[in-house]
N, C-alpha and C positions, 0 to 999 in steps of 0.2 A: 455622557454629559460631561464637558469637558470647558476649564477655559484656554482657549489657545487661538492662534491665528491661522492654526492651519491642519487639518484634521485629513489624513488620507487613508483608505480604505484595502483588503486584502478583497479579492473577488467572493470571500463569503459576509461581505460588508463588516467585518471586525476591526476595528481603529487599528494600525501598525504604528509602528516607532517612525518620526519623523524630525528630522531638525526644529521643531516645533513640539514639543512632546505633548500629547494630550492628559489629560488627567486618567487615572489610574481605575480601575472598575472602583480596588480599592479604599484609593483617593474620594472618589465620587460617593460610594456608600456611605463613607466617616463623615462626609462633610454633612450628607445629608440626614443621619445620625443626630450632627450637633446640630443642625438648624430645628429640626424639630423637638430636639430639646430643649432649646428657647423658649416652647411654648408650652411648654410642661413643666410643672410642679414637681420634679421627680429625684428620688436618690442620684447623686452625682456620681455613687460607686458603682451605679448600674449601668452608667451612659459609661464608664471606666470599662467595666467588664464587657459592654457591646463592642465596643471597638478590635476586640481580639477572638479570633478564633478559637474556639476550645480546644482542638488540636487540628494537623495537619499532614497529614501521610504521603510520604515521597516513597515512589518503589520504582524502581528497575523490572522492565517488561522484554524481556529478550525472546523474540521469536524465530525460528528457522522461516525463511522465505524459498520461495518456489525454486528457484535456482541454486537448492541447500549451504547458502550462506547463512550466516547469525546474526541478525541486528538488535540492539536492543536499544528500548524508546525507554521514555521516563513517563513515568505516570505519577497523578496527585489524587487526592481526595482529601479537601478541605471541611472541616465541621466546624459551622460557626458557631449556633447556642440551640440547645436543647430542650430548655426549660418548658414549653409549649407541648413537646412531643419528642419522635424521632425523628432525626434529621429526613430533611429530602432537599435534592437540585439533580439537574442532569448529570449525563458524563458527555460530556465531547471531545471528537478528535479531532485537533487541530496543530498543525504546525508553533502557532504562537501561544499554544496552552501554558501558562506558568502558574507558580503557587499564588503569589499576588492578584494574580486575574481569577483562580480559584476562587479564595479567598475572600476577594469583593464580589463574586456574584453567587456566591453561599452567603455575604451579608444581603444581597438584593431581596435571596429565598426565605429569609426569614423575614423581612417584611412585608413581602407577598404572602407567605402563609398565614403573615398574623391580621395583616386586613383585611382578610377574606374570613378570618377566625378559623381555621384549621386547625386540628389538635397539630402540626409540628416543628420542628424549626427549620434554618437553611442551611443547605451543604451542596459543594457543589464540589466537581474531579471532570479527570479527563487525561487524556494521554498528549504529548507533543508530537504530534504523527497524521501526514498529510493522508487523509482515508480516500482520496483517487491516487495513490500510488499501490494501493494494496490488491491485492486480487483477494475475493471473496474468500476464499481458502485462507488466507492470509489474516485476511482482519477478522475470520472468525478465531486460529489459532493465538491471536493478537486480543484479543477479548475474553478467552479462556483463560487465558495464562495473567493477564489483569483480574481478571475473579480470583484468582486463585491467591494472585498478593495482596489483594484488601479483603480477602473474604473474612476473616477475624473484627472486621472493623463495620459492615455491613449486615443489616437481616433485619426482618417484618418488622420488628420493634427497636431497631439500634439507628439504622440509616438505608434509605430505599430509595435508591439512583432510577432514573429512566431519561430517556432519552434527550438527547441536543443537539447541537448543531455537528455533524460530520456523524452522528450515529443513528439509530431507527429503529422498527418493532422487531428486525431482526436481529439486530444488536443486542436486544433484551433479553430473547430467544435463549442468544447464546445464554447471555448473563447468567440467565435463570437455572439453567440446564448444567451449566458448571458448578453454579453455589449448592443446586439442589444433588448433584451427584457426591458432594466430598460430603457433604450433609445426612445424606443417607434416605435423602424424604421428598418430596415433591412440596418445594415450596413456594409457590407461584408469587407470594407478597413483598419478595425478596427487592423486586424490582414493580417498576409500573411501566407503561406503555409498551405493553404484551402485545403480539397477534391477538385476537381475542379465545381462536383456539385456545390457546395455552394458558387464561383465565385475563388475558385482556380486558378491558370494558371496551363496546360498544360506546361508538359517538368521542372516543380520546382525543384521535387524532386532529377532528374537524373542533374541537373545544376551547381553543386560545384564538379562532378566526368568531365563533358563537358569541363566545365574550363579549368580544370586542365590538359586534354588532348590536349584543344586547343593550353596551351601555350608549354605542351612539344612539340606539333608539330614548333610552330614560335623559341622555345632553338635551335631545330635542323638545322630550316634552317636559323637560325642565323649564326651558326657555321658551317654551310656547310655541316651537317651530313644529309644522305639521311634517313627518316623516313624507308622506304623498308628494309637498312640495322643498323637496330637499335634495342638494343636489351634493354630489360625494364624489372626491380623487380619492383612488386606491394607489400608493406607491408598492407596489410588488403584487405579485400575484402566486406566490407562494400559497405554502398549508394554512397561514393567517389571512393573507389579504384577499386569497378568491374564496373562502368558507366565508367570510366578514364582508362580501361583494355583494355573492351571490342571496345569502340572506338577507342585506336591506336591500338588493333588489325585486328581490320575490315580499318583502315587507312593502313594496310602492316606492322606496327611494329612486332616483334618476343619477346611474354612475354613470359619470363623464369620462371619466380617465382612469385606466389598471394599465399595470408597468412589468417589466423584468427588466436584466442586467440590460438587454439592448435599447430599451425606450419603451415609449407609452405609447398606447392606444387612444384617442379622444376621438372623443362624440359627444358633443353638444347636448344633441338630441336624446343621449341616454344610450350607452352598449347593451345588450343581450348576454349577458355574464354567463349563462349557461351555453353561451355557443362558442363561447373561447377558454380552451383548456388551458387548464391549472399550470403549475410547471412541474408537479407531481406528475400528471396525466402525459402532457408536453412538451418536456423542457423548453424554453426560450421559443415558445410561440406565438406569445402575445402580436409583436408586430406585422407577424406574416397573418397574421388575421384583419390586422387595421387596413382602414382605407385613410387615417390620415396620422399619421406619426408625429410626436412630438419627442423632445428629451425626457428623462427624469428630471431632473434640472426646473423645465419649463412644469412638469406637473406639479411639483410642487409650492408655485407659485398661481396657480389658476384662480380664478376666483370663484370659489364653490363657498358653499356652505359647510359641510365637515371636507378635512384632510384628512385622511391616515395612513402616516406612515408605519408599513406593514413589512420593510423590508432589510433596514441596513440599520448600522448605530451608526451617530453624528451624523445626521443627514443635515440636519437642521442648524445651523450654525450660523456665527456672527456675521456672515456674509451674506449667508440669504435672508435669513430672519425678516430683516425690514420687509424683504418683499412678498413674504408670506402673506395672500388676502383672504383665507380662508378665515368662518367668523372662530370655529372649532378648531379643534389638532384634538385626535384621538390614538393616543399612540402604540401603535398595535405590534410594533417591533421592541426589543429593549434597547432600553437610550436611545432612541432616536434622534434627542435634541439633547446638544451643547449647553452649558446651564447659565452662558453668554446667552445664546438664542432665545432662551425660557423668560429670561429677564427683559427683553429686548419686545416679545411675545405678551408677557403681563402688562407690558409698557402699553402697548398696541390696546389691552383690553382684550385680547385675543383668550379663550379659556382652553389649558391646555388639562386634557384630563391622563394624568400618570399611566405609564406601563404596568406597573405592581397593582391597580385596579382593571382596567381594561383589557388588559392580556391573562389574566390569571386562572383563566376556564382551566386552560391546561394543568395547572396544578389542582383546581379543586376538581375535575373528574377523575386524574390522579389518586386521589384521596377517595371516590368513589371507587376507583378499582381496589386501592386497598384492601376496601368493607368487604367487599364480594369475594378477596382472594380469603381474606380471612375468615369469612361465615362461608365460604364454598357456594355462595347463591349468584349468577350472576344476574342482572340487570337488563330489562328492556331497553333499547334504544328511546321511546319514548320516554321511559323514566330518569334513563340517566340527562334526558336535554330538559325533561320540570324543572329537576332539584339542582341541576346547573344552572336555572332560569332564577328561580327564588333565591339561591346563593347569591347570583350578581345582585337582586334587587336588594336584597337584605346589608350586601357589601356597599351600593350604589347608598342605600340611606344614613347607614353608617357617617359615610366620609361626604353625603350632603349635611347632616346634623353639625359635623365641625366645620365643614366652608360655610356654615351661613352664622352659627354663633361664634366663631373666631374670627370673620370678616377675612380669610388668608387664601393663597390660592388652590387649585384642585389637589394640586401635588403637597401640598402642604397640610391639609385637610387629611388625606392618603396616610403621608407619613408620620403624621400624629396619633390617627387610629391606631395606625401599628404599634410605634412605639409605647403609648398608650396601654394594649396588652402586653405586652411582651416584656416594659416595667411590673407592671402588676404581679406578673406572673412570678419573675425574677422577687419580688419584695417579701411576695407571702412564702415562696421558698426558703430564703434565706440561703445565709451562703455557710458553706460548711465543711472544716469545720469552725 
């Protein structure tokens, strides 16, 4: 969410530095911090003490590589506030990983965990290191030797990392297996988004596409729109956008258009979501399955009934915005939209429902894995998709109670719950000494 004139993207859709600098994760957390403190009655030392991270861990990660030279990456792990719980956000590895970008999206985790009412707070890490340069071998010795330098900082009740963008359930693997070996004990709750072998929950992976279906289905019958007659663009077809497809399309929805890096698919008449692989299942096969191709570009301007963008941040920006006809935007990627675009969007009457509600499965079955690593019981698939169902509805009534008596928009409704707890919590604390 950025205001700028010009927003360009790395091929894992993450905003890069441009003669146009976009806003900062950062930048964008604090901002959205204070606006929601506008509408709260709240300690002004508390919206003080949000703005900064409790601490911030920089380590030096030097691994031998296949060709026995020495390189060494930089790694972070930022902890923004605890007072809810223990920390959680992912780790990812990315070339453009810095402390700042940590830092604002362990601010984003704690607003997510607090609007979903989660016992925990946000924290977010990750390495500076392109993970398709690494051979397997490599980016496992490369994730051990990262556990080994925050593992003082990490564990079941301090800070429980899982997965992001450039990392996966084998990533975890590792994770787990290093912290539990200098540890002396098999501690599976170290991390979340396990195999499930290894105390994983069932249903994790497919739970931030869940979500995000679940709340398009309660946008619609908000607004009296019949799911049956509802027509939906999918922008990505990633682990969010075809689990978030194919569910409202087995719900009666009619998806017109799913995307990857190369373009979209359209169909009018409605696609067969289970006939076109994932990009998990796939990679980049959405178009070799279409009969009529369109851009991404052009999908996100269709005129459907819901939009979701499932797949990049800043997609949505002060250039296209205007042409946005969709009546919804449910935004199933983080940051999707520029906070030019959002305004541009509320102009329009257009209702955009926040990332930190709509995407958030992912953290609250997360939080299911936890229980089970720590009571040693795991979880039905059907059960862990109930109590992921009731969480959204219970999150979904939440932040309808304050968009309808503060008259404000969905994100703003979102961000008030949050902050909302996460003051409370902080006040009956106290600060100490």
């Amino acid at each position: 969410m950025a205001s700028h004139t010009e927003v360009t993207h790395d091929e894992s859709g993450e905003p890069t530095t441009d003669s146009a600098e976009p806003e900062s994760a950062l930048e964008t957390a604090r901002r959205q911090l204070y606006h929601a403190a506008t509408h709260l009655d709240i300690d002004p030392s508390v919206v003080e003490r949000l703005k900064y991270p409790k601490k911030v861990h920089e380590v030096t990660v030097p691994i031998r590589r296949d060709d026995g030279t020495v390189e060494v990456f930089t790694g972070y792990r930022a902890q923004h506030d605890s007072v809810r719980g223990p920390f959680k956000g992912g780790l990812r590895y990315h070339p453009d990983v810095t402390r700042d970008e940590c830092v604002g999206l362990g601010m984003w985790m704690t607003w997510k965990c607090a609007v979903m009412d989660l016992p925990f707070g946000g924290a977010k890490g990750g390495i500076a290191v392109n993970p398709k340069e690494l051979s397997p071998g490599e980016k496992e010795r490369l994730t051990r030797r990262f556990t080994q330098e925050i593992r003082d900082v990490i564990g079941p009740n301090q800070d429980i990392p899982a997965p992001d963008m450039g990392t996966d359930p084998q990533t975890m693997a590792w994770l787990m297996d290093a912290y539990s070996m200098q540890e002396g004990e098999t501690i599976p709750g170290v991390v979340t988004g396990k195999p499930p072998v290894i105390g994983g929950s069932k249903g994790r992976e497919e739970a931030p596409g869940r979500s995000v279906a679940t709340i398009t289905q309660l946008v619609c019958e908000y607004y009296d729109r019949q799911l049956e007659e509802t027509t939906v663009a999918v922008q990505g077809y990633g682990s969010v956008g075809a689990n978030a497809a194919r569910l409202l399309d087995e719900w009666g929805a009619t998806i017109v258009a799913i995307s990857d890096v190369n373009g979209a698919m359209y169909d009018p008449a409605g696609i067969d979501t289970a006939a076109v692989p994932s990009h998990d299942e796939e990679p980049e096969a959405v178009t070799t399955y279409a009969d009529d191709v369109i851009s991404n570009e052009e999908l996100l301007t269709l005129d459907v009934d819901v939009l979701i963008p499932a797949a990049l941040g800043n997609v949505i920006t002060e250039e296209n915005a205007e042409a946005i006809a969709a009546d919804f935007v449910v935004e199933g990627a983080n940051g999707p939209m520029t906070s030019a675009a959002d305004s541009i969007l509320t102009d329009g009457d257009i209702a955009v429902i926040p990332d930190i509600l709509a995407n958030a499965g992912g953290v609250t079955v997360s939080y299911f894995e936890w229980l089970q690593d720590i009571n040693r019981r795991a979880w039905s698939l059907e059960r862990v998709n109930d109590e992921l169902e009731a969480e959204m509805q219970t999150a979904w009534e939440s932040v309808r109670t304050e968009f309808e008596r503060r008259d404000v928009t969905w994100r703003d409704a979102a961000y008030i719950v949050a902050l909302s707890r996460i003051s409370e919590a902080h006040e009956a604390r106290g600060l100490w000494p």
